[in-house]
C-alpha positions in Angstrom: -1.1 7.2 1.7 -2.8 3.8 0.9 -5.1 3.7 -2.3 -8.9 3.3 -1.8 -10.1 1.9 -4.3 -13.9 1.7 -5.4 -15.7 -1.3 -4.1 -17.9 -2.0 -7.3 -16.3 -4.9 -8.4 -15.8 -6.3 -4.9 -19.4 -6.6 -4.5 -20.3 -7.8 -7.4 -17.7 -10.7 -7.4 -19.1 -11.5 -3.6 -22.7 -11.3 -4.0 -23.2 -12.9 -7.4 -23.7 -16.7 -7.3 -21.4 -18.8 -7.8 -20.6 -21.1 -10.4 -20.0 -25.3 -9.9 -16.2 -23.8 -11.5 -15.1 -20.8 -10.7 -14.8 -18.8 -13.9 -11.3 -16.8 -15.4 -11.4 -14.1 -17.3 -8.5 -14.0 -19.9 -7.1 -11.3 -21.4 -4.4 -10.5 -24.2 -2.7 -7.2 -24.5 -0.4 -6.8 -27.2 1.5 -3.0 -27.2 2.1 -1.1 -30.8 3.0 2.2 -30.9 0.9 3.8 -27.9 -1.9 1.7 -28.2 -3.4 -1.4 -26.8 -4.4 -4.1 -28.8 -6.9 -6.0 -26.3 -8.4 -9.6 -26.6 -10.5 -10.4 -23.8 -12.2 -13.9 -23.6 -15.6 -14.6 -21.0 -16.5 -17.7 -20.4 -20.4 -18.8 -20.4 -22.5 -17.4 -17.9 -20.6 -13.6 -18.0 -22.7 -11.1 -17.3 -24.8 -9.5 -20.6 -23.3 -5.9 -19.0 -19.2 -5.2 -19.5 -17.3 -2.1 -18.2 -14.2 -0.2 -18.0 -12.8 2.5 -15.2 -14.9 5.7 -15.6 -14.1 7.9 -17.8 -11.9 5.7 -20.1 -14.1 4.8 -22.7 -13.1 7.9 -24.4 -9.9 6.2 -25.2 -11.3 3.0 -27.2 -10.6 4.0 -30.6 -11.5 1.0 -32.6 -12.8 -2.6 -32.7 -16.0 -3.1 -30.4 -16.7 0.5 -28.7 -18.6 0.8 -25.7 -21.1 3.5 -25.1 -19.4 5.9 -22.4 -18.0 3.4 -20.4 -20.0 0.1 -21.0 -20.9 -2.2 -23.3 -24.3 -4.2 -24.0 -23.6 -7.4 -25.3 -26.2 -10.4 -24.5 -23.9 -12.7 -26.3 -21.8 -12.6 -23.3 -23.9 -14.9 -21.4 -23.4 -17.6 -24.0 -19.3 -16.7 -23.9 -17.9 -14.4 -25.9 -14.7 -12.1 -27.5 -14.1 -8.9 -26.9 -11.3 -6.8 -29.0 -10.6 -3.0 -29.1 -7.7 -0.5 -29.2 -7.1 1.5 -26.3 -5.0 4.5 -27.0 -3.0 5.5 -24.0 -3.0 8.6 -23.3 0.4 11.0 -23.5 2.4 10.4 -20.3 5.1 11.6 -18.3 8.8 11.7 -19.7 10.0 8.1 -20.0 7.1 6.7 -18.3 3.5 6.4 -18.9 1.3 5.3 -15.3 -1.4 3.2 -15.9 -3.5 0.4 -13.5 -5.4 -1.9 -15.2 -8.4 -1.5 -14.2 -8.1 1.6 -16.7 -7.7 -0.6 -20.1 -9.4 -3.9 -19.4 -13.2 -4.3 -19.7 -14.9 -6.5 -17.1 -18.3 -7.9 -16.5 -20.3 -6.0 -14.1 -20.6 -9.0 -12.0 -18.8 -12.0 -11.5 -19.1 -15.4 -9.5 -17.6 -15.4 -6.4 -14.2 -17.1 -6.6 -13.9 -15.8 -10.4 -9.6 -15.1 -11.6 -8.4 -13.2 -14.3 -5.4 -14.0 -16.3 -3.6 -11.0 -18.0 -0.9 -11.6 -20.7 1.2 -8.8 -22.4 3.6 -8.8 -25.1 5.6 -5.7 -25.4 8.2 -4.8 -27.9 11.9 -4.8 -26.9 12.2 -1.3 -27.2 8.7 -0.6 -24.2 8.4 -2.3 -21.0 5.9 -2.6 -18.8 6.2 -2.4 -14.9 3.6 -3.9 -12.5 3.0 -4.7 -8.8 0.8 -7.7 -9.9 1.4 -11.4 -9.1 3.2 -13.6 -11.9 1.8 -16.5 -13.0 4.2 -19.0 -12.4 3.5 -21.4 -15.6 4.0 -18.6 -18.2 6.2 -15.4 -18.5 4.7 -12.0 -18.8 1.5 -13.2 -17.4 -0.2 -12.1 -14.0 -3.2 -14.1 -12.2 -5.1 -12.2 -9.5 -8.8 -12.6 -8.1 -11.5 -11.2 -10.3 -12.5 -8.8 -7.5 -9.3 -7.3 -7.4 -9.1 -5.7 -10.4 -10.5 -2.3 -10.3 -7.8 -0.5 -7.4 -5.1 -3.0 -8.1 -1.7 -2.4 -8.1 0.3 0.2 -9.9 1.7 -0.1 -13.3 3.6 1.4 -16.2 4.7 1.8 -19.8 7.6 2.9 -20.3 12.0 2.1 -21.3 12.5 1.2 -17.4 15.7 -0.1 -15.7 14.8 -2.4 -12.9 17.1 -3.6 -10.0 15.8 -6.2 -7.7 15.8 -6.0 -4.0 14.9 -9.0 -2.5 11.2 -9.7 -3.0 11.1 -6.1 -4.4 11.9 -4.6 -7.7 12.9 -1.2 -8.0 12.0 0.3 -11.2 12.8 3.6 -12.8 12.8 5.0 -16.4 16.1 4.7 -18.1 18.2 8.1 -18.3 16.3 10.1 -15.6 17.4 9.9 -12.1 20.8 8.0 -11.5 20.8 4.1 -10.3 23.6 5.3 -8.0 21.3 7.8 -5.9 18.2 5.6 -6.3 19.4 1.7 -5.3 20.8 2.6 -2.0 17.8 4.4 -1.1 15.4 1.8 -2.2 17.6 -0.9 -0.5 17.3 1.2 3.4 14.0 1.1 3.3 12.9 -2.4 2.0 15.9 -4.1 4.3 14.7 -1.6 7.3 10.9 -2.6 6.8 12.0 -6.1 6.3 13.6 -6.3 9.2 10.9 -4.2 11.6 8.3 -6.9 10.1 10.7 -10.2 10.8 10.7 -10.5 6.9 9.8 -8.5 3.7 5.5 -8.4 4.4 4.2 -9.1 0.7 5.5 -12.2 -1.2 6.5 -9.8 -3.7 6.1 -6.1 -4.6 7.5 -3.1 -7.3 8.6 0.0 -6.5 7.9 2.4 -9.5 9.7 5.5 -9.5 8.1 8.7 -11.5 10.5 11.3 -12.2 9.5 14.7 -11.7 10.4 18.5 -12.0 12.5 19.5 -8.2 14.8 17.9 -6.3 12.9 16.0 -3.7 10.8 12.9 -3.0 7.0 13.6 -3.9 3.4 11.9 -3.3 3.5 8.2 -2.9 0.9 5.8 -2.7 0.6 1.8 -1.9 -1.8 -0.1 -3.9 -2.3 -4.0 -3.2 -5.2 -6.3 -4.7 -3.4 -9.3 -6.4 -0.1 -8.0 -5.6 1.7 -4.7 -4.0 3.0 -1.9 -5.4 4.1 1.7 -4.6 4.5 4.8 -6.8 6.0 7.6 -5.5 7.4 11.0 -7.7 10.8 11.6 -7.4 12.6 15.1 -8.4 15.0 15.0 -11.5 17.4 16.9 -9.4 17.5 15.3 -6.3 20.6 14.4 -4.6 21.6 11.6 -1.9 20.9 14.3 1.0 17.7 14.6 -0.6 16.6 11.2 -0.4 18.5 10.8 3.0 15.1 13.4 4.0 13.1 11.5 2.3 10.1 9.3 4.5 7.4 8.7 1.9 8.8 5.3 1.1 9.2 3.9 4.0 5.7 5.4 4.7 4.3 3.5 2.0 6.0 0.4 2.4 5.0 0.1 5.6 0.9 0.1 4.1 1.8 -3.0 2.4 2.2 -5.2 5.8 -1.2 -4.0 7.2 -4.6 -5.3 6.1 -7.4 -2.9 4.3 -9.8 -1.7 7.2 -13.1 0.1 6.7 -13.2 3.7 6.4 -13.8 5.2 9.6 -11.0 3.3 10.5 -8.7 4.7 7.9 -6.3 6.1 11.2 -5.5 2.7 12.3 -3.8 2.4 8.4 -2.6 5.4 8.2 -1.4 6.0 11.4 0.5 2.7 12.3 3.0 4.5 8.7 3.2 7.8 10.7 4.2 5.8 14.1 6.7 3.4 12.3 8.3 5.2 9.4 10.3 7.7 12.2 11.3 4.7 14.1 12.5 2.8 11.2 14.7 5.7 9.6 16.2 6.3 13.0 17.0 2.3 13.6 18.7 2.4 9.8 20.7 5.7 10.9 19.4 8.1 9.1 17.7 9.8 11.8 19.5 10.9 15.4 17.5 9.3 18.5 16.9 13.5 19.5 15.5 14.0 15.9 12.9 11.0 16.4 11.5 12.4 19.9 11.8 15.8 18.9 9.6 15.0 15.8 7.2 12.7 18.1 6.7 15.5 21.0 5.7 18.1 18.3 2.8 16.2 17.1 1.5 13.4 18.8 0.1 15.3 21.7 -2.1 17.0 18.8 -3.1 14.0 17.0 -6.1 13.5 19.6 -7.6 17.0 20.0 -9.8 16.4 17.4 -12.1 14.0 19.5 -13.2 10.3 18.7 -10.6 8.6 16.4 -13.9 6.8 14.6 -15.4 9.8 13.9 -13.3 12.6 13.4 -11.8 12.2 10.0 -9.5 15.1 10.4 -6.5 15.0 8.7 -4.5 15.5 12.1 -7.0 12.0 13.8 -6.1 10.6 10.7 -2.5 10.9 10.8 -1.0 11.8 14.3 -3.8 10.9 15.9 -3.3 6.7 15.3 0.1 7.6 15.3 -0.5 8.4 19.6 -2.9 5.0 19.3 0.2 2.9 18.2 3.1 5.1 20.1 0.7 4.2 23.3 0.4 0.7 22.4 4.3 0.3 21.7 5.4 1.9 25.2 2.3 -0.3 27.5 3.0 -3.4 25.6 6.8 -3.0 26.5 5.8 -1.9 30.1 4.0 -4.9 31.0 5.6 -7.8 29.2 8.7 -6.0 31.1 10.5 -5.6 27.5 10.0 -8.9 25.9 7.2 -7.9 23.4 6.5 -4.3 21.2 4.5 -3.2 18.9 6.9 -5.1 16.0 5.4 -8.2 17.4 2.0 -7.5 16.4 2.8 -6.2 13.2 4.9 -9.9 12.2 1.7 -12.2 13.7 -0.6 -10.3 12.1 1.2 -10.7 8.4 2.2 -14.3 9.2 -1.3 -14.9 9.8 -1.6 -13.2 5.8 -2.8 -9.7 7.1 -1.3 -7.4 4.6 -2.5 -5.4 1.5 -4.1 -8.0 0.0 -6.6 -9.0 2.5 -9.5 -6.7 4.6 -9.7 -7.7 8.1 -12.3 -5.7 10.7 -10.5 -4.1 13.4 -11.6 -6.2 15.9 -10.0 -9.0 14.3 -6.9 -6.6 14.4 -7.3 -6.2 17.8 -7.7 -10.0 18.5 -4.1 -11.0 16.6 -2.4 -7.9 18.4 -3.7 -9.1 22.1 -3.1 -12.2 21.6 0.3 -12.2 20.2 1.9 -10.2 22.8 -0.4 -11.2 25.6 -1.4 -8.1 27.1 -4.9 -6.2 25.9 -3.2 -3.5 25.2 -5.1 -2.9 22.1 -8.6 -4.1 23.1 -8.1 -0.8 26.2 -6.8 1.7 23.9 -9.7 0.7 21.2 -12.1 1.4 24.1 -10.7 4.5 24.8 -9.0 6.7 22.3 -11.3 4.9 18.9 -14.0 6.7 21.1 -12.8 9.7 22.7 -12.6 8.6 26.4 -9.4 8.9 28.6 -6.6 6.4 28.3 -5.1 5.1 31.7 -2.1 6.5 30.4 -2.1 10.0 27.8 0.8 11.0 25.2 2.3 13.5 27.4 2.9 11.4 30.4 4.2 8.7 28.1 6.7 11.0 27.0 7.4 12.2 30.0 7.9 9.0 31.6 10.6 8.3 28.6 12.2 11.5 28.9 11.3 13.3 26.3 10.1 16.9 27.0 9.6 19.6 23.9 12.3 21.9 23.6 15.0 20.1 26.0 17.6 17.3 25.9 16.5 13.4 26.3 16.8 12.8 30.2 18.3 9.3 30.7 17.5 9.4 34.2 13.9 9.3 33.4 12.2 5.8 34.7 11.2 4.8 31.1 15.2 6.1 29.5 15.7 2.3 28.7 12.4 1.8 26.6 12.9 4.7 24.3 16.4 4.1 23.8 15.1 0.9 22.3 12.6 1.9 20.1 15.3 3.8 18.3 17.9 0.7 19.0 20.0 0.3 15.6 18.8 -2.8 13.7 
């Protein structure tokens, strides 16, 4: 599941005029014994009008308090200091998780073009985990756009290991759930999205690991917005068969190479993770070719029942239902550049062209990058078609049918298309 995050910020920062420099925000956050001592320094011309994420004011203790969740203060257009305690609130064992957005106070509006600059200093004995971007001139400091600080990336507090995994680092509270289970996990899906995408799709990213009660993987979610990150909940008692089931990381990960679309089009996001997350555990071996199509002829045919794929907003649209979009635009695209392009292509043109998390594209500009880079309009017929409920030339079930796959029977490698789907599921 991607994150959506509100859009109050965003607006502001885009509408508001801008400056002859863009401004920076700068912020200090020193941890002591559960709280947060924060420093926050606006330069001339902030807005008279600062805020924090709903419903945290409560947890400002001391220093200047807001009222609810703002604060008044005309001095800010001049350029001013802000300091207060936040008291973070009791969290899980080992690991407390926390986004910024909940702990720093912003201006209501910004210039557009406006950073922010975050700094903490932690004691030895607490770390703190993040999905934002380093700064690279100073350690444990993170620089990010203005606009993307309310809904950007994970974080947490907490006595973490971390083991790093090419651009991504893993991180897990110390003492809960053993490295030896977790690394290898981690490492098949970052190395099997890596390699779907051509390389990893974020310049970095964090992984943060919540232990919970059970003995499987729980809800995860990918949040971008000056960096990536995905939390997920992982049972205290899992074991490697358990994790071996597992396909909410991979889900996630996969969010982090696609743009942020609008909301109707929510099922172009979240089904392209429901489409490629199979494919990828069964190229990594973790999943038999059988259980792939077996899975895929179950509930793609059901994914479009609901009607218009821009209007329906059922959960099954949501899911399955751009999971047929981008299953049909996998199979055509092979069919008529006669193998030499798929679905993976689009995916690695549209992030080298910087489409992933940290960007919103329309879907037409989606469309434009996948046409192009595989030179069929595949995407630009199905858009036409299945975005508003009219027949495609070709439907789910005679796809499958054409690749051999028929619910409840053996895969038929005599079937015209037996090549194609064995090549979707081709090991890496």
């Amino acid at each position: 599941m991607r994150y959506l995050a509100a859009l109050t910020l965003v607006a502001a920062c885009a509408h508001a005029p801008p400056a002859s420099a863009a401004p920076r925000w700068d912020y200090e956050v020193v941890y002591e014994a559960g709280k947060l001592h924060v420093t926050a320094r606006f330069p001339p011309g902030t807005s008279r009008t600062l805020e924090i994420e709903e419903g945290s004011g409560q947890y400002v203790v001391s220093g200047t308090k807001p009222s609810g969740d703002r604060w008044l203060l005309p001095e800010c257009e001049r350029g001013c200091t802000l300091r207060y305690d936040f008291d973070l609130p009791k969290g899980a064992r080992g690991a407390y998780p926390s986004t910024p957005d909940e702990w720093l106070a912003r201006p209501s509006e910004c210039p557009a073009g406006t950073t922010y600059r975050l700094t903490m200093v932690m004691p030895k004995t607490m770390g703190f985990v993040t999905g934002l971007s380093r700064s690279s001139s100073t350690a444990n400091t993170y620089e990010a756009p203005a606009a993307d600080l309310v809904g950007g990336p994970y974080s947490a507090f907490g006595d973490f290991e971390t083991h790093t995994i090419g651009k991504v680092t893993l991180a897990y509270p110390r003492s809960s759930i053993p490295a030896s289970l977790l690394v290898p996990w981690a490492e098949r899906a970052v190395k099997g999205v890596a390699t779907y995408f051509g390389s990893f799709p974020v310049p970095n990213a964090t992984i943060i690991v919540l232990p919970s009660d059970g003995d499987e993987v729980g809800f995860g979610s990918a949040r971008g917005g000056g960096g990536a990150a995905v939390q997920l909940k992982v049972g205290r008692a899992i074991d490697r068969a358990g994790l071996d089931k597992d396909w909410v990381l991979v889900h996630e990960l996969i969010h982090l190479g696609f743009p942020n679309l609008p909301r109707p089009q929510a099922w172009l996001e979240e089904g392209l993770s429901t489409y490629v997350e199979p494919v990828i555990r069964a190229r990594v071996g973790i999943r038999t070719e059988q259980q792939l199509w077996t899975e895929f002829v179950e509930n793609l045919p059901g994914g479009l029942s609901d009607g218009a794929l821009n209007t329906s907003g059922s959960w099954a649209s949501t899911y399955w239902g751009g999971a047929a979009f981008y299953f049909l635009a996998d199979v055509m695209i092979r069919d008529r550049s006669g193998g030499k392009k798929s679905l993976a292509d689009v995916l690695q043109a549209i992030v080298a062209d910087g489409g992933n998390i940290n960007e919103t594209w329309s879907p037409q500009l989606v469309i434009q990058f996948a046409d192009r880079a595989t030179g069929v309009p595949v995407f630009a017929e199905l858009w036409a078609t299945l975005a508003e409920r009219h027949k495609p030339k070709l439907t789910v079930e005679e796809a499958l049918a054409k690749l051999g796959v028929k619910k409840g029977k053996a895969l038929d490698d005599t079937a015209p298309w037996a090549v194609m789907r064995k090549s979707i599921a081709a090991p890496f």
